[in-house]
N, C-alpha and C positions, 0 to 999 in steps of 0.2 A: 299782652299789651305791646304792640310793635309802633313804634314814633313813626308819622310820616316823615321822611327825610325828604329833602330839597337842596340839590347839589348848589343853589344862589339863593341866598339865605332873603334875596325881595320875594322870593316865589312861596313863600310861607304863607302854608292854607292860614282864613283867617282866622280858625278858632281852636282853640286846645290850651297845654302845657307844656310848659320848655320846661323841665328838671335841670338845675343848675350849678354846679360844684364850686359855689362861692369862693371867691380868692379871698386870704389875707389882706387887707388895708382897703378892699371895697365897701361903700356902705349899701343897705340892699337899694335904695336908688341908684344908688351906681349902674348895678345890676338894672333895674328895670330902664335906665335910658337906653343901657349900648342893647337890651332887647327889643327897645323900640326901635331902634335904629336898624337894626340886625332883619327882623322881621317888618320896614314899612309899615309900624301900624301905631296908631295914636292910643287905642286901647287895651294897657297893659298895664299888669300890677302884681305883686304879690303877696303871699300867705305867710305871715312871720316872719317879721324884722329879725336878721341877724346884726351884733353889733360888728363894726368895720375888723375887731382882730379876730371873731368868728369866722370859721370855714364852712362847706358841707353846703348838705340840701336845703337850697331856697327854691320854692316853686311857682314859678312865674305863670302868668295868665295872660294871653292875647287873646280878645276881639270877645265872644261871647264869655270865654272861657273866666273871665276876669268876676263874672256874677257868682262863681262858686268857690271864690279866695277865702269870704268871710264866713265859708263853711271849713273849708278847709284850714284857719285858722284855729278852730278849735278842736282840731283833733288832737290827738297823743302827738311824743315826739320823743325822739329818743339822741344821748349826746355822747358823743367822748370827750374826757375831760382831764389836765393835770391839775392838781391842785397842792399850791405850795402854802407847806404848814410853819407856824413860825415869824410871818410878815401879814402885817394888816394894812392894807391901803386904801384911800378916799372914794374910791370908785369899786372894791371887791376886786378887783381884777388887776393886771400888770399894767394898766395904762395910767393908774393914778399913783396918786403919792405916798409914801411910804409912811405909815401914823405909828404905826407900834411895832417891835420886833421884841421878839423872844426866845429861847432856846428850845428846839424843840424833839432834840435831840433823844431825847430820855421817853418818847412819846410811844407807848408800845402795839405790836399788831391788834392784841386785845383789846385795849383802848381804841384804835381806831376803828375793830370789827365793830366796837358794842353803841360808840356814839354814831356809825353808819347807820347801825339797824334801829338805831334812835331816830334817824330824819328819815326811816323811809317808812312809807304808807300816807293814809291823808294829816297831813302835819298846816301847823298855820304859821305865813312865811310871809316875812316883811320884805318886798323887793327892796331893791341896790337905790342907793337913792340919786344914782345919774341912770335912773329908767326911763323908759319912754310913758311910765302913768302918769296922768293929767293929775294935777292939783290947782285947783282955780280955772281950770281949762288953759290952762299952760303944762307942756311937760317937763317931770322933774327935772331932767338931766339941765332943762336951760334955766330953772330954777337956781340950781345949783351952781352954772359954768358962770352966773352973773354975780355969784356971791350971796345968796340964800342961804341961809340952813332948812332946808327940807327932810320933817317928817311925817312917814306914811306908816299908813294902817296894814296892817297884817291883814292876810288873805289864806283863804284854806286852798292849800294843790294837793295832789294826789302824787306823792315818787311810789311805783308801782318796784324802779331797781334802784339800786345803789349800791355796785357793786366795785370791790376794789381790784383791776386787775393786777398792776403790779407797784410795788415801792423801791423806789431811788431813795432811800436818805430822806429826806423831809419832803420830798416830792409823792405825790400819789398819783398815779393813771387810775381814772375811774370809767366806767359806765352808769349813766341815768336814764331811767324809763323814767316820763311824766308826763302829768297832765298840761293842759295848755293853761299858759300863764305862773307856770312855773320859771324862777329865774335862776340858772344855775350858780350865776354869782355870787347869788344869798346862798344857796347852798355851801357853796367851799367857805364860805365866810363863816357860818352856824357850825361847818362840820369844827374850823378851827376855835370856834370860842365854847363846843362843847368839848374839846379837848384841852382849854384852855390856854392855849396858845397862840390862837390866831392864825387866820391862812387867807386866802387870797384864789384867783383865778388866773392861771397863767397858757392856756389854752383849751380853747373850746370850738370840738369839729361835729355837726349837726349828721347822725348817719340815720336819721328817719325820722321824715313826715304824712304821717297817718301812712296812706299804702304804698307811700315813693321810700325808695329807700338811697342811699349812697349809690350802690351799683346801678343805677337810671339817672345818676346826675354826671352831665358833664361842662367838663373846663371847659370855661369863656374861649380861650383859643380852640376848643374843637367845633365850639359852636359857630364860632367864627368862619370855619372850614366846609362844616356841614352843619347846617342848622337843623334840628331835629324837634319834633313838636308831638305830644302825645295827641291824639285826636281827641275833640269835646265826651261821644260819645266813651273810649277805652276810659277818659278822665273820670267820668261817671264811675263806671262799672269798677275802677281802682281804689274808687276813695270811700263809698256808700253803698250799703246793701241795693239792689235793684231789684223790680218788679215789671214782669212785660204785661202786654195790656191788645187790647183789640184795636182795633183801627178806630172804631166807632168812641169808644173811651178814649183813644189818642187825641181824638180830633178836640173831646172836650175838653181834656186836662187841658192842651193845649191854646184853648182859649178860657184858661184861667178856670174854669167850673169845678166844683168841691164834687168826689168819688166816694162810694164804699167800696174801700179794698182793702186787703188783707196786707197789711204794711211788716217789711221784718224789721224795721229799723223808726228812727227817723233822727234826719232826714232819709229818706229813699228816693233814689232813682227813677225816674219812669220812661220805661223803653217801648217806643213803639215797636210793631211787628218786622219793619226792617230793620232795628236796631239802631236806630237813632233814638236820644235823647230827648226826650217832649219836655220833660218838665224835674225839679226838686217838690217833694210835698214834705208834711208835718203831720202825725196823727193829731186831730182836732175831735177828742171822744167818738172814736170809729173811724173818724171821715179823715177820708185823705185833703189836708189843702192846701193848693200849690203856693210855694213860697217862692220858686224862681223856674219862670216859664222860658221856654225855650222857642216854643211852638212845632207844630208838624203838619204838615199835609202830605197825604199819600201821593205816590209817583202818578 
């Protein structure tokens, strides 16, 4: 997968992925203006909100590329995390207020190996309640920033890791594998009330979404420099199983008509014979059918 690069960041082909290595204090609209900016183009968006003290891979979408975010939103994702045990605060994380403190000093490796491997697998998990879920079709966090008490329903994720790599004292460096819609605030939060002490989130850097990882994202100032954009069709081939197809099947998929084919996935890809991107399908009991079309015509 090689990014088209563009030494003037107006010359940005219009369709693909910018992999992005989110700064500190940006929120991900942050992010999607100064790319719309960066790249001339009005159609741009991305795949999984990080919040503003979150870092790491956000995956932006300009111009077609933008129709496969809300696929790309539910893939896996993987975090690096510390999580300080001890302090409980309004928000799970270091930006809110500080509600309960404890000592937590006496808390042992063992106890933390065994409530880890307590939250990991498919577990049912009440997000943070300054989240971005709608409740009333408003989201909680404005819920909450107005003076609400807002409670939400528990939802099943899948933590596939939960891994501790090192302890500071009451601090823990973790890694998490999970599913999307997992929120790792709740996590540090549940790890410290199954240890009963309480903890908190005091940073969180995102080092992979679905097939982007850290090392393909970069800082706003590089991009700034050199704007770099994976192409539509590499975006495909990265992120979803693929399947190539004849010209004659291209030309249909791509106007929208239902296939039998032999699908390894779904969604799957579907590549024409020169390698371009016709379409996303779904198995529909056999049938492939297109969920997001691209179109094609042979040269």
């Amino acid at each position: 997968m090689t990014p088209t690069r563009t030494g003037r960041p107006d010359c940005l082909v219009s369709d693909g992925l910018v992999i992005v290595d989110k700064p500190s204090g940006w929120t991900s609209h942050d992010v999607v203006a100064k790319l719309r900016r960066l790249a001339g183009a009005r159609r741009v968006g991305h795949a999984g909100t990080l919040d503003p003290m979150a870092t790491g891979v956000l995956v932006v979408g300009v111009g077609q590329a933008t129709r496969l975010l809300g696929h790309l939103s539910l893939t896996d994702k993987e975090y690096d995390a510390t999580i300080r045990l001890g302090v409980s605060t309004s928000t799970d994380d270091a930006e809110g207020d500080v509600v309960a403190e404890q000592d937590a000093s006496s808390v042992s490796d063992v106890d933390i190996a065994s409530a880890m491997q307590g939250l990991t697998g498919t577990i049912s998990q009440v997000p943070a309640s300054v989240s971005a879920v709608k409740v009333g079709g408003v989201r909680a966090y404005q819920r909450v920033r107005s003076g609400e008490a807002v409670e939400l329903a528990p939802r099943e994720v899948v933590i596939d890791r939960f891994d501790l790599v090192a302890r500071r004292g009451t601090d823990l460096d973790v890694h998490v594998g999970c599913s999307t819609g997992t929120y790792v605030r709740a996590l540090a939060r549940d790890l410290g009330r199954e240890l009963g002490v309480g903890g908190h989130l005091t940073r969180l850097r995102r080092t992979r979404v679905g097939g982007f990882t850290i090392d393909a994202a970069r800082p706003i100032e590089a991009l700034e420099r050199d704007l770099q954009v994976v192409p539509l069709s590499d975006a495909v081939t990265a992120s979803f199983p693929t399947v190539s197809v004849t010209a004659e099947e291209a030309g249909r998929i791509g106007h929208g008509q239902r296939l039998v084919l032999d699908l390894p996935g779904s969604p799957t890809g579907v590549l024409a014979p020169d390698g371009a991107v016709v379409a996303l399908v779904e198995d529909r009991d056999g049938v492939a059918q297109p969920t997001c079309v691209f179109g094609w015509s042979p040269e």
